[in-house]
C-alpha positions as CSV (number, residue, x, y, z in Angstrom):
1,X,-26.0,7.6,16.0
2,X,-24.8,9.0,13.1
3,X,-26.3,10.7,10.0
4,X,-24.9,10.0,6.5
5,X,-25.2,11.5,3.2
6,X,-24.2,10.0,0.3
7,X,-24.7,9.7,-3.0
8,X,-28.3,8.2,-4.5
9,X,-30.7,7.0,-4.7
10,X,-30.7,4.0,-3.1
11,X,-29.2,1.4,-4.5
12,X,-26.3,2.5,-5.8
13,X,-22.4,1.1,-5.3
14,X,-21.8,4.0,-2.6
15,X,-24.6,3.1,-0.6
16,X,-23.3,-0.4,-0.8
17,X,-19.9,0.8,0.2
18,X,-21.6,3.2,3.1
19,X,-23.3,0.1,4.8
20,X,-19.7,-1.8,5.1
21,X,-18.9,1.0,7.9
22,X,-22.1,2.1,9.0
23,X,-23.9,0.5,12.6
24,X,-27.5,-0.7,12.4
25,X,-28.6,2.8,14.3
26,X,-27.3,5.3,11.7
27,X,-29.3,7.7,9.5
28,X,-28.5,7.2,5.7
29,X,-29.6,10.0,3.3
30,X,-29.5,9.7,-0.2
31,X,-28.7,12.7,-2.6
32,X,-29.6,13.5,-5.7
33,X,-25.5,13.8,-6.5
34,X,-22.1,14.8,-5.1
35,X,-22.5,18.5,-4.7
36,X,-25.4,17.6,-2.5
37,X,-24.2,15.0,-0.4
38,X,-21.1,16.7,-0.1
39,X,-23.3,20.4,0.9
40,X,-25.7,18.2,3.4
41,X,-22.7,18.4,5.3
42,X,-21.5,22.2,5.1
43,X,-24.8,22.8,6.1
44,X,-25.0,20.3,9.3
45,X,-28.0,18.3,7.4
46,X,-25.4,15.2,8.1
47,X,-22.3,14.7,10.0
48,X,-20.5,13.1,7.0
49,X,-21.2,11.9,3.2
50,X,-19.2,9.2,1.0
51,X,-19.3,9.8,-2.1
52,X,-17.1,8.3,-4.9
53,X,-13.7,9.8,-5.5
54,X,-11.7,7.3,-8.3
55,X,-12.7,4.1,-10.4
56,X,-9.5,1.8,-11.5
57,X,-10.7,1.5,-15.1
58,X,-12.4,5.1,-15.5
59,X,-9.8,7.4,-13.3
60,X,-11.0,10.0,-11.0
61,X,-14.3,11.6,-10.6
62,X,-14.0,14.7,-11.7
63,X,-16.7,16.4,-9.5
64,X,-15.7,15.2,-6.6
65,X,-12.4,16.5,-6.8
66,X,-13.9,20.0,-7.5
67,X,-16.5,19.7,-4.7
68,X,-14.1,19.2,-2.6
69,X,-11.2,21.7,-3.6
70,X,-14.1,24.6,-3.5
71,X,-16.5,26.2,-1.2
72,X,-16.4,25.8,2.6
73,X,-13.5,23.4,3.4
74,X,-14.0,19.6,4.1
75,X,-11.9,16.9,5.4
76,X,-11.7,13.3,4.4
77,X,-11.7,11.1,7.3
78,X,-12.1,7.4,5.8
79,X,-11.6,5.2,2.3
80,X,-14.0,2.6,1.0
81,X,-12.7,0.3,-2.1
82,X,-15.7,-1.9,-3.3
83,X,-15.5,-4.6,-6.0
84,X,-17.7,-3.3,-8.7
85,X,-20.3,-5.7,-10.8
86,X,-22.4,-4.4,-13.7
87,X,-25.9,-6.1,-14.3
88,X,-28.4,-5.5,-17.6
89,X,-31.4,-4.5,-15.6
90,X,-35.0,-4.4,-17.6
91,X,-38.2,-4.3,-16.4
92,X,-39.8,-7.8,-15.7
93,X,-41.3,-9.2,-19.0
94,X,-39.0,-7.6,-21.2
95,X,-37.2,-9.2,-23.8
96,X,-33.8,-8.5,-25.1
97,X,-34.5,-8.2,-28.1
98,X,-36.8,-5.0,-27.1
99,X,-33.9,-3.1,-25.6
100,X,-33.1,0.1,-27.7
101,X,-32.6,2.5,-25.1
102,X,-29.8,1.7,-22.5
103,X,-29.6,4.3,-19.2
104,X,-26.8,4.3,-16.8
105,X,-23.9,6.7,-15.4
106,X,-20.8,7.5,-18.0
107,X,-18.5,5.9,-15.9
108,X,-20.6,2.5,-15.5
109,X,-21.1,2.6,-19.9
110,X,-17.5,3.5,-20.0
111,X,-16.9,0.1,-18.1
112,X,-19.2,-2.3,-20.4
113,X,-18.4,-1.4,-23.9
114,X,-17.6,-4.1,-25.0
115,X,-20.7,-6.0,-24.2
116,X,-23.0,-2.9,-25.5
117,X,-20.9,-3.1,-28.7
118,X,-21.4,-6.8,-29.4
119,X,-24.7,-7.2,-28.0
120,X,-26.4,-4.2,-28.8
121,X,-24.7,-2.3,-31.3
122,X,-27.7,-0.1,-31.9
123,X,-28.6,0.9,-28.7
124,X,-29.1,4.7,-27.6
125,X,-26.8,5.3,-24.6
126,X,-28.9,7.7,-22.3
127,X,-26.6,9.4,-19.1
128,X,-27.7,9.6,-15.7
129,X,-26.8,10.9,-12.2
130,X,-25.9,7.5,-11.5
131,X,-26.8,3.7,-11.8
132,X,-29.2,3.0,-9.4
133,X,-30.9,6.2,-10.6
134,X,-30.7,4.6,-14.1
135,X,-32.6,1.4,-12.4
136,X,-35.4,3.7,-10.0
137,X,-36.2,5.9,-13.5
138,X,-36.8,2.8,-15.7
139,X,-40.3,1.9,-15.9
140,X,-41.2,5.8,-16.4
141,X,-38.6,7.1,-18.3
142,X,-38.9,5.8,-21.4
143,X,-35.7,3.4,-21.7
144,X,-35.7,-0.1,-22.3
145,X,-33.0,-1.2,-19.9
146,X,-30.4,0.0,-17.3
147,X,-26.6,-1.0,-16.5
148,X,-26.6,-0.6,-12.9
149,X,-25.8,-2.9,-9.7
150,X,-27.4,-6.3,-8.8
151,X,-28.2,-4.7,-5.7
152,X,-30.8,-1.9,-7.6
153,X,-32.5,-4.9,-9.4
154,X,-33.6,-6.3,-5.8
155,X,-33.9,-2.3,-4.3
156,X,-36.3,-1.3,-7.5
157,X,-37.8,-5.1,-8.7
158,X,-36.2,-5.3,-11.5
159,X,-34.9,-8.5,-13.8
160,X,-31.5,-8.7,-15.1
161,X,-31.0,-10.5,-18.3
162,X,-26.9,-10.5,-18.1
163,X,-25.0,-9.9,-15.6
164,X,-21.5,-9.1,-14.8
165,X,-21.1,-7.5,-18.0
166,X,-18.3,-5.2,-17.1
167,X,-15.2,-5.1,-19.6
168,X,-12.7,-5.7,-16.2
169,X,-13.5,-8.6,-13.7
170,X,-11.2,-6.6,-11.3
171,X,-12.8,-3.3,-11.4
172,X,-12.8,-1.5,-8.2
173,X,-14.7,2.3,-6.9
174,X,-12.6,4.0,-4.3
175,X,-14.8,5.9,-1.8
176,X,-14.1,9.1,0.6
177,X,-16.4,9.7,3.9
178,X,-15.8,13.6,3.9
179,X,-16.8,15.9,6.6
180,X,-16.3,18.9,8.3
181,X,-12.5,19.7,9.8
182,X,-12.2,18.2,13.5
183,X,-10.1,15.2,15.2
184,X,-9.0,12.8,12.5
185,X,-8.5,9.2,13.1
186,X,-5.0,8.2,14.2
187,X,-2.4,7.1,11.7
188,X,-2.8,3.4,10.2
189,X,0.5,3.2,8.6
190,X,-1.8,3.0,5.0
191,X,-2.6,6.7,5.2
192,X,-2.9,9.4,1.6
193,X,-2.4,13.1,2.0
194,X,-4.5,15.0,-1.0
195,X,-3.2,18.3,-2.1
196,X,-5.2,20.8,-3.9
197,X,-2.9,23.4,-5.6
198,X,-4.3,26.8,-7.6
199,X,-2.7,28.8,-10.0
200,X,-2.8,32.8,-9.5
201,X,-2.7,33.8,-13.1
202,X,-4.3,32.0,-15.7
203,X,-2.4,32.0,-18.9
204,X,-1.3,30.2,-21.7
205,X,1.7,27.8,-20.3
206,X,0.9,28.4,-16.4
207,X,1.1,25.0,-15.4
């Protein structure tokens, strides 16, 4: 048995991602976001976390990067890609016509512009940790709607008026299980190296 952390709450697309690798026995722990999935493990809570590292329409994810270049040093052992879908989540008996405040992560707003633009132009765009915390906060937060997974409308009994709303049919979330330095897996012939490189002086033209 294993114990995971990963990013949270549940529901989101790295728990999704988690359960493609993980066996029927394992312990999976959501976390409120990277830094402390990524500390569970520094500080033996879990034996490894997967949290999400790069988006094909978005880029990178920029806290991850620094999580991992920073404090005690952690190894990446495994990559997840997961097909991402984007669903309108509201709470059941709302209308769409009642939707003025729209929560979800930057990088899951970045990815459905175009529908917010043409289908509700007005709407306040409110950030959180992620989607599926977008979906768990809905009823008591004060926002009308959230743009998070199919998978948090079932996890948090939600409705979606529109789905697959995302601006790129082929979007993808690439995924790193990270944990602490020991035997990595053999070579697969598909393998990345990451490099983290620091500059010694800061100052204007230093990189």
């Amino acid at each position: 048995m294993r114990r995971y952390a990963y990013l949270g709450p549940a529901g989101t697309f790295t728990e999704e991602a988690l359960r493609t690798i993980a066996e029927p026995s394992d312990e999976l722990h959501p976390y409120a976001n990277v830094t402390a999935a990524l500390n569970a493990v520094r500080s033996s809570q879990a034996d490894q976390a997967l949290v999400p590292i790069e988006n094909s329409v978005e880029g990178v994810v920029a806290r991850t990067l620094d999580e991992l270049a920073i404090g005690e040093p952690l190894v990446i052992y495994k990559e997840i890609t997961l097909p991402v879908s984007f669903s309108l989540l509201v709470a059941k008996g709302k209308e769409s016509s009642q939707v003025k405040k729209i929560a979800t992560h930057p990088h899951a707003e970045a990815q459905c512009r175009s529908f917010i633009a043409k289908n509700y132009p007005d709407a306040e765009i409110i950030p959180t940790s992620s989607t599926a915390a977008a979906a768990a906060d809905l009823v008591k937060s004060g926002f009308d709607a959230a743009i998070a997974s199919p998978a948090a409308a079932k996890e948090y009994g939600l409705s979606a008026i529109a789905n697959n709303i995302g601006d790129n049919d082929g979007a993808v979330t690439r995924f790193v299980l990270a944990g602490k330095p020991g035997l990595v897996p053999a070579l697969s012939g598909h393998d990345r190296t990451s490099l983290v490189a620091f500059i010694g002086a800061d100052h204007a033209g230093a990189l």
